[in-house]
Structures are given as C-alpha cells and as structure tokens.
C-alpha positions as CSV (number, residue, x, y, z in Angstrom):
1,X,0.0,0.0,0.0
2,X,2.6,2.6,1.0
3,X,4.5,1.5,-2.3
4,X,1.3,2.5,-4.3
5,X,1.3,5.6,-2.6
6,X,4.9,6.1,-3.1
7,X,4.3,5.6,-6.5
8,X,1.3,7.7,-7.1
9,X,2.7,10.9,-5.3
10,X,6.2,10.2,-7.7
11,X,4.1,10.4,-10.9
12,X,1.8,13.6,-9.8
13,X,5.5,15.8,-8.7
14,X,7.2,14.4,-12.1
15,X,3.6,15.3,-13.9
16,X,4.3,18.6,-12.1
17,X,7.5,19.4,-13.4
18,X,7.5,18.8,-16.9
19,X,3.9,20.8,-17.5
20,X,5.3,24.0,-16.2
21,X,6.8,27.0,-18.9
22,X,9.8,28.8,-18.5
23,X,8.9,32.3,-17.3
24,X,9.7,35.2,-19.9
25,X,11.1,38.8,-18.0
26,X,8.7,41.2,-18.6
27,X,10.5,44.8,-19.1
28,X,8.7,47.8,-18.2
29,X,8.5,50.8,-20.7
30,X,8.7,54.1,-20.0
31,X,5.9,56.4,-20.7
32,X,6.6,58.0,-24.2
33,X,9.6,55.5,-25.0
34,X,9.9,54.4,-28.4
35,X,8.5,51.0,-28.3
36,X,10.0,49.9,-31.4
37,X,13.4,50.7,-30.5
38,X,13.2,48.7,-27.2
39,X,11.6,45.6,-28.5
40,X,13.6,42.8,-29.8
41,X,13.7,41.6,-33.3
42,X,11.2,38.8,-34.1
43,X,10.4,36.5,-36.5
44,X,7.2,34.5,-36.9
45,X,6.5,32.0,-39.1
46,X,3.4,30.0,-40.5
47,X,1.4,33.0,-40.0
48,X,-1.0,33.2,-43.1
49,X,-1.1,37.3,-43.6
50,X,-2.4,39.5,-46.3
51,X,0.7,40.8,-48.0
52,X,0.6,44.6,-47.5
53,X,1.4,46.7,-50.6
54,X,5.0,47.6,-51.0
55,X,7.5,49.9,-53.3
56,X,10.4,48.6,-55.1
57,X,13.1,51.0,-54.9
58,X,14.8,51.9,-58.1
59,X,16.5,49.1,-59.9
60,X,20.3,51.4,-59.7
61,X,20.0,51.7,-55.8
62,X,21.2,48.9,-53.2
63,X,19.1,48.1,-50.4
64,X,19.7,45.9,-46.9
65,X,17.7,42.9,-47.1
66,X,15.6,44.1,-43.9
67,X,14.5,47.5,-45.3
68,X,11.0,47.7,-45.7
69,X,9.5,50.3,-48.2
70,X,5.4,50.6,-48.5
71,X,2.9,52.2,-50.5
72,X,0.1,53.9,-49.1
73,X,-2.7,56.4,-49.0
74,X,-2.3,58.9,-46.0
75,X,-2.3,62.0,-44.5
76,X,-1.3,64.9,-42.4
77,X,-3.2,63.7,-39.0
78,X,-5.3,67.3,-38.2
79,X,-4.3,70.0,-36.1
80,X,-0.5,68.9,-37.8
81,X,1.7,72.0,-39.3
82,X,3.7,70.8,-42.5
83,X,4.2,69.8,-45.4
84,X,4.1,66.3,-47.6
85,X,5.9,67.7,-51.2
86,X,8.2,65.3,-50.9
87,X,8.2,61.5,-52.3
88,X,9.8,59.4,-49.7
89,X,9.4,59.6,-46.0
90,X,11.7,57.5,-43.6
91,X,8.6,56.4,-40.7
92,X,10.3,55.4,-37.7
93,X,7.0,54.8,-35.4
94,X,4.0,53.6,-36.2
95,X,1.1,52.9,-34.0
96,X,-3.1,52.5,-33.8
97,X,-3.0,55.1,-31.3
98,X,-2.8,58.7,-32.1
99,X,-1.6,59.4,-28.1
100,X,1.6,57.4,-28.3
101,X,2.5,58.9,-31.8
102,X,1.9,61.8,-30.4
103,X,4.4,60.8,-27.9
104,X,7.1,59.8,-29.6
105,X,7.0,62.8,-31.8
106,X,7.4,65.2,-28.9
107,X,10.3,63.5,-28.0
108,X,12.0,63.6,-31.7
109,X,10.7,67.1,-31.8
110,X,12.6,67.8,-28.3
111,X,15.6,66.6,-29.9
112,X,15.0,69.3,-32.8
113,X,13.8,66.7,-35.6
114,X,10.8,68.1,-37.5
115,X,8.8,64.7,-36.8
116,X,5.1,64.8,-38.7
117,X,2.1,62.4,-37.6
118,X,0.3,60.9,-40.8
119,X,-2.7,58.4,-40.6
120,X,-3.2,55.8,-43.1
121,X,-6.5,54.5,-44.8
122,X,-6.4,51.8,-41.6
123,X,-6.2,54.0,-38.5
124,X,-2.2,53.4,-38.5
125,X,-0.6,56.4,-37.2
126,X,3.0,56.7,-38.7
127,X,5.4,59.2,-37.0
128,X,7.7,60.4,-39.4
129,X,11.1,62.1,-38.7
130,X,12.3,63.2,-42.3
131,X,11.2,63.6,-46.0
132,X,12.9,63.5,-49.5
133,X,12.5,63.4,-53.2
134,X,15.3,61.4,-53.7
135,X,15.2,57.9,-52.5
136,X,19.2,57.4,-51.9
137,X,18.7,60.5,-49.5
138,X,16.1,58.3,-47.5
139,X,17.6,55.2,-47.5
140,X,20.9,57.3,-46.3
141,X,18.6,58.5,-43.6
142,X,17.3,55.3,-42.3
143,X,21.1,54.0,-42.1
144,X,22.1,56.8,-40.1
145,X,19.5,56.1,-37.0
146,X,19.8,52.4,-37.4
147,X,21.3,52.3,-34.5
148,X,18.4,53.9,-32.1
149,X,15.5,52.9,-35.0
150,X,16.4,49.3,-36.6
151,X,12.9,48.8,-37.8
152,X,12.8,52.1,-39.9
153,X,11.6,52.3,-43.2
154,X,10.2,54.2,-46.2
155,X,7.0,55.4,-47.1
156,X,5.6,56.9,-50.4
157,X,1.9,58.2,-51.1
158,X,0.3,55.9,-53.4
C-alpha cells in the first residue's frame, strides 16, 4: 500500500514538473519610450497574412535585405503643421493610437527633428522624422538612426 502511494505521489510531482513554462522577464517601458526601439527583433512563421502593398526601390540603388518600403494612401493627421511635397518619408514609429505617436514625436521634436504624424486609410498612425525626393537621401537616412530605429523604413503616397 505505501508502495502504491509512493508511487502515485512520484508520478503527480514528475507530472508537475515537466507541464510547467519557463517564465519570460517582462521589461517595463517608460511612458513615451519608443517602443519599437526597445523591442527585440522577431520572426514569426506560418502565419497566413495578407501581404501589405509595398514599393520597389529603383533598380540602380542597393538596399539591406531588412528595409522595408510601403505604398500607401495617408495623410497629415489634423491640427498637424507641414508639409508632404516630398516622395519618400523614412517612418520610424508607427502605431493605432494617435496618443503614443503623439508621444514619440514630442520627444523627436525635443531633440529638434521636425517629426510629422500621418494616418493611413487603416487607422495606422505613422510618425515620421524626415522627407525626400530622392530615395538614396532616404535610405541614407534610415542607415544613419539604425542604431536607435532598426525597424525604420520608407513610405511613399500611393
């Protein structure tokens, strides 16, 4: 009987053991903070996703195999002062709520970049730090704040 027991109560702790998860640290984030910036790269796979429309960049110019240039119908979120002349647009936030783009532009503007809040068809708020008609000029943008953006990329009106 105390075998059985024995037994049993080995089988429920070894049960136990192997059913539990590693725990994952969970970082805080600072009000404001780029969240971007401060989350790691990820990749997922066998995700079934609509493919979102993107721009190829002129045949004569190399790019990094991460840069990411899109297509898309936006514009100047209102109550915003400026200006979208230009072609290209290096978006370095982007984010379904207006409040934390409008968060991470103060702080781009506080660092005296003229960052500009767009909104696409979707609701996506993109916070963009700089804007071009040349696309060399953007792409040389986005390699010069790689460092504090990685996921950085281009945008052009459709």
């Amino acid at each position: 009987m105390k075998t059985i027991r024995l037994i049993l109560a080995l089988a429920v702790v070894m049960l136990a053991t192997s059913a539990c998860k590693t725990k994952q640290k969970i970082a805080e984030i600072p009000a404001g903070a780029n969240i971007q910036a401060a989350a790691p790269k990820t990749t997922v796979t066998n995700t079934i996703a609509a493919p979102s429309p993107t721009y190829q960049a002129p045949e004569n110019v190399k790019t990094a195999e991460n840069e990411v240039t899109r297509n898309e119908n936006f514009s100047l979120v209102d109550g915003e002062a400026g200006s979208l002349n230009y072609k290209y647009h290096v978006v370095v936030g982007s984010f379904g709520k207006q409040t934390n783009a409008k968060g991470l532009q103060t702080t781009l503007k506080a660092e005296g970049n003229k960052a500009l809040i767009v909104v696409n068809e979707k609701g996506m708020y993109r916070v963009l730090i700089s804007s071009f008609n040349d696309y060399n000029q953007a792409h040389a943008r986005i390699k010069e704040i790689s460092n504090r953006f990685p996921d950085a990329w281009v945008l052009v009106q459709k």
